[in-house]
C-alpha positions as CSV (number, residue, x, y, z in Angstrom):
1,X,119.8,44.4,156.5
2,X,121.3,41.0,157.6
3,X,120.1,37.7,156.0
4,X,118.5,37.0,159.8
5,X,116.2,40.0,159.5
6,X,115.4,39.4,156.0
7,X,114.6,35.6,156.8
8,X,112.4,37.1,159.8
9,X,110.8,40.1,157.8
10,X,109.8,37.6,155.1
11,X,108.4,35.3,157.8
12,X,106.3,37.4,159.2
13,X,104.6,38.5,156.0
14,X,103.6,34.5,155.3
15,X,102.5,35.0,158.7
16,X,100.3,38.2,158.5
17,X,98.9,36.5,155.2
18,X,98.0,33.4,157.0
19,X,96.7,34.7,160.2
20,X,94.7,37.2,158.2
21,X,94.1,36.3,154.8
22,X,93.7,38.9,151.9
23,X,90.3,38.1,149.8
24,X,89.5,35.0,151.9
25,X,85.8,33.9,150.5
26,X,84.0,33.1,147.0
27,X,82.7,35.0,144.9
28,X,79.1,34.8,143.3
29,X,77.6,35.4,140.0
30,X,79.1,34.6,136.8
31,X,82.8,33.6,138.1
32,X,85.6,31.1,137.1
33,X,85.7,28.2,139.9
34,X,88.8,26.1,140.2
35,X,89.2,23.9,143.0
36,X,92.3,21.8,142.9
37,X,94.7,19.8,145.6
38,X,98.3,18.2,146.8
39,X,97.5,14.6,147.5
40,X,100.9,15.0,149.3
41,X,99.9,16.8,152.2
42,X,96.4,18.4,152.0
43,X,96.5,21.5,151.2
44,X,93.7,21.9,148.9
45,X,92.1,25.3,147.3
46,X,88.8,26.9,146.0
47,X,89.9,29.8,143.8
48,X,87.1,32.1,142.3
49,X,87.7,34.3,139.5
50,X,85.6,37.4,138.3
51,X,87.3,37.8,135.0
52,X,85.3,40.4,132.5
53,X,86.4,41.6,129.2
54,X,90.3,40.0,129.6
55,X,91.0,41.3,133.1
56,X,90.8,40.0,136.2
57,X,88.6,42.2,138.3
58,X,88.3,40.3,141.1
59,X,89.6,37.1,142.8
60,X,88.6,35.1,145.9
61,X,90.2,31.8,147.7
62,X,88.8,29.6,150.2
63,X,90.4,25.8,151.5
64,X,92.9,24.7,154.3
65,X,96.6,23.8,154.3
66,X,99.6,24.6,155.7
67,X,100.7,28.8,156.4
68,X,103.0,28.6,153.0
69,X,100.0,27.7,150.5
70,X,97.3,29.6,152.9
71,X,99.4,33.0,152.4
72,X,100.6,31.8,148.6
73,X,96.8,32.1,147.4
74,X,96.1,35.7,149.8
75,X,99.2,36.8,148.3
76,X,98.5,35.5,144.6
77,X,94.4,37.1,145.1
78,X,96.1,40.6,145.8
79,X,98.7,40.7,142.8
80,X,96.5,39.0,140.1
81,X,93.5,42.2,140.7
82,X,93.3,44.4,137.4
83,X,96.0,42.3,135.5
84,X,95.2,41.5,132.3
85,X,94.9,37.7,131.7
86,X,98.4,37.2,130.3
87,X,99.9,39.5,133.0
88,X,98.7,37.0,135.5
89,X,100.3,33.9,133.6
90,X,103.3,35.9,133.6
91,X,103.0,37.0,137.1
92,X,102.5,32.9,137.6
93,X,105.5,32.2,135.2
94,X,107.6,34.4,137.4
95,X,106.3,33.0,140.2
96,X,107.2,29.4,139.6
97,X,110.6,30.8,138.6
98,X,111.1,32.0,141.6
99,X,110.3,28.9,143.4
100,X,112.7,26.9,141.2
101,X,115.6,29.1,142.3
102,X,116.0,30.2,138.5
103,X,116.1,33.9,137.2
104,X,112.9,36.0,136.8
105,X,111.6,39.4,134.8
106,X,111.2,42.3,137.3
107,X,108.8,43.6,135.3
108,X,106.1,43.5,137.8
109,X,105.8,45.0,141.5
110,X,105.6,41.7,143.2
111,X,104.8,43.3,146.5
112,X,104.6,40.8,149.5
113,X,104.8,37.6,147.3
114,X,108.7,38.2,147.5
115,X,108.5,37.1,150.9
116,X,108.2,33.3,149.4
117,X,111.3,33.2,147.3
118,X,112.8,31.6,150.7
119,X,110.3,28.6,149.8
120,X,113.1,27.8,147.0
121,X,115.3,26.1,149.3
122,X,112.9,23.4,150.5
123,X,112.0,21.3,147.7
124,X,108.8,19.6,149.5
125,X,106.9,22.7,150.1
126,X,107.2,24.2,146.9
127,X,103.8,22.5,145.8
128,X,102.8,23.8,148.8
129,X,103.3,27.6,147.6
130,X,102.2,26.8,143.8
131,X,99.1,25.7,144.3
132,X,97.0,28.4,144.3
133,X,99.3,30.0,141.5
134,X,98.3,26.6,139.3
135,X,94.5,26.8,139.9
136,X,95.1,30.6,138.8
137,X,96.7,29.6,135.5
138,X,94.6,26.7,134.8
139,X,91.4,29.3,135.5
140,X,92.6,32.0,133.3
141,X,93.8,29.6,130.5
142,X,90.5,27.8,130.0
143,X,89.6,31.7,129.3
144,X,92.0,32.0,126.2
């Protein structure tokens, strides 16, 4: 496959997770709440977090922004499900590897969030793709 179609395959999977966003809500009960957001250009997040007994069994997003940080957090929501808390700071240290253009573990199946390493190349929207990832960590650390 040519870098083109890659570029285009990987476009339209931010796409499909923008236009219809994986685990879009909030969940209710006892959950984790972490609302955070870039002063830069608006994208702002409402991440809930049902974590029982050191996994994550369930996670939900809500807030507005742009199609990178909108499909960032549905894509974040999907991987992050049934991962132990450290597995989903790893998952996030990978993640933000990958967005600084430096080596990462394949040691996880990072299914469609692959489709941001592109984000890499343009420095100003990299907070754009982190933020949901950061809420995440900040969320599941204040659980340690």
């Amino acid at each position: 496959m040519s870098f083109n179609n890659l570029d285009q395959l990987y476009r339209s999977v931010i796409m499909d997770h923008y236009k219809k966003p994986r685990n879009k809500g909030s969940l209710e009960g006892d959950s984790v709440t972490i609302d955070m957001n870039n002063p830069t250009c608006g994208d702002r997040i409402h991440l809930t977090l049902k974590i029982n007994d050191g996994i994550v069994e369930d996670a939900k997003f809500d807030g507005e922004g742009c199609s990178i940080s909108m499909s960032s957090a549905s894509m974040m929501t999907e991987v992050i499900k049934g991962k132990k808390l450290n597995e989903a700071l790893e998952l996030a240290d990978i993640f933000s590897k990958m967005m600084l253009g430096e080596d990462y573990s394949d040691k996880y199946d990072l299914g469609d969030v692959e489709a941001l390493q592109g984000v890499s190349k343009f420095p100003a929207r990299i907070k754009c793709a982190t933020l949901a990832w950061k809420a995440m960590e900040k969320g599941v650390s204040d659980q340690n």
